[in-house]
C-alpha positions in Angstrom: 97.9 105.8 60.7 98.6 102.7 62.4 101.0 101.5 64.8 102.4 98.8 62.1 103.0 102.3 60.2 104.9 103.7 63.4 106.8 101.3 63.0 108.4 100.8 59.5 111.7 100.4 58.7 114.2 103.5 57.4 117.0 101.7 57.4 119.6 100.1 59.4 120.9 101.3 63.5 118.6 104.2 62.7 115.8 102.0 62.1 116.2 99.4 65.0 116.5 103.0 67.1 113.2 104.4 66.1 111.6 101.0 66.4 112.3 100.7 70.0 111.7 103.9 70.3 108.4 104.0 69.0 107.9 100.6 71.5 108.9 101.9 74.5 106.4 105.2 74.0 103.3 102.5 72.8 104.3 100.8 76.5 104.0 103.9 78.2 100.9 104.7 76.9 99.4 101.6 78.0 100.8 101.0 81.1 99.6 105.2 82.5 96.1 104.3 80.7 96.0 101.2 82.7 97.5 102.5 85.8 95.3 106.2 85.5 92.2 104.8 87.8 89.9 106.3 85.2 89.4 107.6 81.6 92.3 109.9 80.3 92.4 112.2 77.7 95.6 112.2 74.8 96.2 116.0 76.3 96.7 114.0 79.3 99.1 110.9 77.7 101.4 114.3 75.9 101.5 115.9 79.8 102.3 112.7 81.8 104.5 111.5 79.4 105.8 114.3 77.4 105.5 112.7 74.0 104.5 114.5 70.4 101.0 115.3 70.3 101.0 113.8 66.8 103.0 110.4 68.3 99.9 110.5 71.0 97.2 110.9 69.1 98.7 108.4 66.5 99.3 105.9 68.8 96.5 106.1 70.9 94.0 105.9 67.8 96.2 102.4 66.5 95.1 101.2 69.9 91.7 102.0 69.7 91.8 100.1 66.4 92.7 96.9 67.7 90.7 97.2 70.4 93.8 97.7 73.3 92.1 101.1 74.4 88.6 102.2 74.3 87.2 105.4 73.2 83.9 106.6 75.7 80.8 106.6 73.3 80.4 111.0 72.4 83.7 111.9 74.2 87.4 111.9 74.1 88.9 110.1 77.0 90.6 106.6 76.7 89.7 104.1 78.7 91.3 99.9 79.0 89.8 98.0 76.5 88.7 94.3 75.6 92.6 93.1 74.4 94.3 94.9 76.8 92.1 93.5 79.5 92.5 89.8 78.1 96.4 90.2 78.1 96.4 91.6 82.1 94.1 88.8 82.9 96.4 85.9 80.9 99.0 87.3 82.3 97.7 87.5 86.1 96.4 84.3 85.9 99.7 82.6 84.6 101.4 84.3 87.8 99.1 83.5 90.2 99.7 79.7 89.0 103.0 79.6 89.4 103.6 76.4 91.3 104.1 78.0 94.8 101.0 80.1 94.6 98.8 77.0 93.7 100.3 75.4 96.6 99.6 78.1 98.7 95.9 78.0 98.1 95.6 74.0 97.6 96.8 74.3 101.3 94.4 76.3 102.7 91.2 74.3 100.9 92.8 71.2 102.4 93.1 73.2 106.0 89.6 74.7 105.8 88.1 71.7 103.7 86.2 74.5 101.5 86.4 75.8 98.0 88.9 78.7 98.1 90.0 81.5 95.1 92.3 84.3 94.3 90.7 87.3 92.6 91.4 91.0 91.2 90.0 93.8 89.6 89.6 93.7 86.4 87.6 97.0 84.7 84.7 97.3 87.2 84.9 93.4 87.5 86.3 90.9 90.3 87.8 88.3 87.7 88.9 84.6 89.5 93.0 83.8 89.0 92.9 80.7 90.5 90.2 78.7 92.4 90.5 75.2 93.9 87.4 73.7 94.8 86.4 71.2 98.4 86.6 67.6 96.5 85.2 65.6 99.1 81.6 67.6 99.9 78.2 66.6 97.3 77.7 70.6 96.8 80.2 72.7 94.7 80.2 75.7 93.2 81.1 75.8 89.5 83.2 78.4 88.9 86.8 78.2 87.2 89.6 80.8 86.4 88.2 83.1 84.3 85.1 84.2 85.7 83.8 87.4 86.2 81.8 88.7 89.1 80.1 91.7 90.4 81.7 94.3 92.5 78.9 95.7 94.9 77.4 92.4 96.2 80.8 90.2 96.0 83.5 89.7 99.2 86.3 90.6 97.2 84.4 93.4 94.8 83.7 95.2 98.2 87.1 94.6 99.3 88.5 96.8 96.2 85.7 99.3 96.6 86.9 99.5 100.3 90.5 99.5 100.1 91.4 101.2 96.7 93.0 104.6 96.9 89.5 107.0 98.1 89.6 109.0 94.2 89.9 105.6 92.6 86.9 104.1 94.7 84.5 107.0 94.5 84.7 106.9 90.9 84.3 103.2 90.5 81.2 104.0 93.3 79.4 106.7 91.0 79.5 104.3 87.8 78.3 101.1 89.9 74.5 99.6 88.7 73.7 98.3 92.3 71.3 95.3 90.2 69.3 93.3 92.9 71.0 89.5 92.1 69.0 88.2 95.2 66.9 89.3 98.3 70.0 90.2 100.1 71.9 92.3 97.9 72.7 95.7 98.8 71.3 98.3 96.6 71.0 101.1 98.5 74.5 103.6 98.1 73.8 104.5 102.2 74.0 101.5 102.8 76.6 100.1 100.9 78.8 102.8 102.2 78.6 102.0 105.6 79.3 98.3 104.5 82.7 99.8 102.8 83.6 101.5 105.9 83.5 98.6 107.8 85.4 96.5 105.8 87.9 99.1 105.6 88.4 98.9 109.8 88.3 95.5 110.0 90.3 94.4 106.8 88.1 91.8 105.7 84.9 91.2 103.9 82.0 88.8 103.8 79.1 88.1 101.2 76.4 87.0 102.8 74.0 85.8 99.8 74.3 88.8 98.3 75.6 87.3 95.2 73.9 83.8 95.0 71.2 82.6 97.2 72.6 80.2 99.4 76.3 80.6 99.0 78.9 82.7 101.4 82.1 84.1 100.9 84.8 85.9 103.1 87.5 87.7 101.3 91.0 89.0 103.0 93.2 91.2 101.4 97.0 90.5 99.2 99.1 93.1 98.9 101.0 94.3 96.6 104.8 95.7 96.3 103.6 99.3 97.4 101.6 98.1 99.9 98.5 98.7 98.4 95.3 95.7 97.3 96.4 93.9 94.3 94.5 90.6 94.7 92.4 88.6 97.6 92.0 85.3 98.8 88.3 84.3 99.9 86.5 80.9 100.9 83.0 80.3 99.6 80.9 77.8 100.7 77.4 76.5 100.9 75.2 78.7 103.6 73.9 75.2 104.3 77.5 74.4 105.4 78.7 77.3 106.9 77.1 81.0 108.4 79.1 84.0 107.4 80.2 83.6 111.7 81.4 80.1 110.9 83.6 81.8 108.3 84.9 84.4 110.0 86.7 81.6 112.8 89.3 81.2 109.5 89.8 84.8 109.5 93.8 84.0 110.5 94.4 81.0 108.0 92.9 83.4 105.2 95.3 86.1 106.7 98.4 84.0 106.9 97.7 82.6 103.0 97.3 86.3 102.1 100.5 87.4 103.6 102.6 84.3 101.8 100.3 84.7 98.7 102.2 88.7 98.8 105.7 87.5 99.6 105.2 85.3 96.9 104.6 88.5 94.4 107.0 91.0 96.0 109.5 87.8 95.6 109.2 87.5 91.8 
């Protein structure tokens, strides 16, 4: 059964009812898989949200059809999946756009006179909003809006394994593949977890060629409506240009762009 099936006519007020009925519950279930922190099962949808088990387990399964939710390979739990992902992203990336936002962060390249982005978490990926790069220096980094990077060896992937709620952390933690990207990456879960408690003291976190060779990063925080990371800001730059000490002197620009970056959301 599909959800195109869920939603056929039967005629009239009656019909318009049970096709915004039949909406609303296909919201819901995207919006608690999407907000769960981890794989849920339909038991779990029919709980939380007190629908039919048939509606669930019709809905969910549409879903999984057109590739909204995911099913994990040899068990039952539902998981975000390739559309739904592409849909948060477009419509992340359009907000973060918005003509104040862009602004914001064209502002603090031309302060800091390096390239600067806004990231989230996407999955168990840090995926780029926005990004304005330094025009006026001969080395660039070319990335664009869009791209995806690792968590474990990234200044903003650490960020969200440091500042996500602990259950939410621990579980992205246990799935991470610490890959070695260059001699500086941190592979070692020990050692990684002291890194994480750091950044959750000092509220900020750097990538010292952990990522790529040669490049640095430090990442700050933007807060969402509840308080809680929704995005970061971060400046990269060359090592050859700047040492992750250099970078930490623009600690308070970073800070004050976060803070008008999360007006700017609470605002809308």
């Amino acid at each position: 059964m599909t959800l195109a099936a869920d939603l056929e006519p039967v005629g009239g007020a009656a019909a318009r009812e049970d096709r915004s009925g039949i909406a609303e519950r296909a919201f819901a279930i995207l919006d608690y898989v999407a907000n769960a922190g981890g794989p849920v099962t339909v038991a779990d949808i029919v709980e939380q949200l007190g629908l039919p088990k048939a509606t669930a387990h019709r809905l969910a399964d549409s879903f999984v059809e057109r590739g909204f939710l995911l099913r994990e390979s040899g068990r039952k739990r539902l998981t975000v999946g390739p559309r739904l992902i592409d849909l948060a992203l477009g419509v992340m990336r359009t907000a973060m756009r918005h003509a104040p936002r862009r602004a914001i962060l064209n502002g603090l390249v031309h302060t800091i006179g390096e390239t600067c982005n806004i990231g989230t978490m996407i999955g168990a990926e840090i995926v780029y909003l926005d990004r304005v790069e330094a025009q006026h220096w001969p080395l660039r980094l070319q990335f664009s809006a869009g791209s995806r990077v690792p968590l474990h060896c990234t200044a903003i992937g650490k960020l969200f394994l440091a500042l996500l709620p602990q259950r939410q952390s621990a579980a992205l933690i246990a799935d991470l593949e610490l890959a070695r990207l260059t001699p500086k990456t941190i592979t070692d879960r020990g050692r990684l977890d002291a890194a994480l408690a750091r950044i959750r003291a000092d509220r900020f976190s750097t990538d010292d060629e952990e990522f790529l060779t040669g490049v640095v990063c430090i990442a700050v925080p933007i807060l969402g409506p509840d308080r809680e990371i929704c995005a970061a800001v971060a400046l990269q730059a060359p090592a050859a240009r700047m040492s992750v000490a250099d970078a930490r002197r623009h600690l308070p620009i970073l800070r004050a762009a976060a803070e008008r970056l999360a007006a700017s959301i609470r605002h809308d």
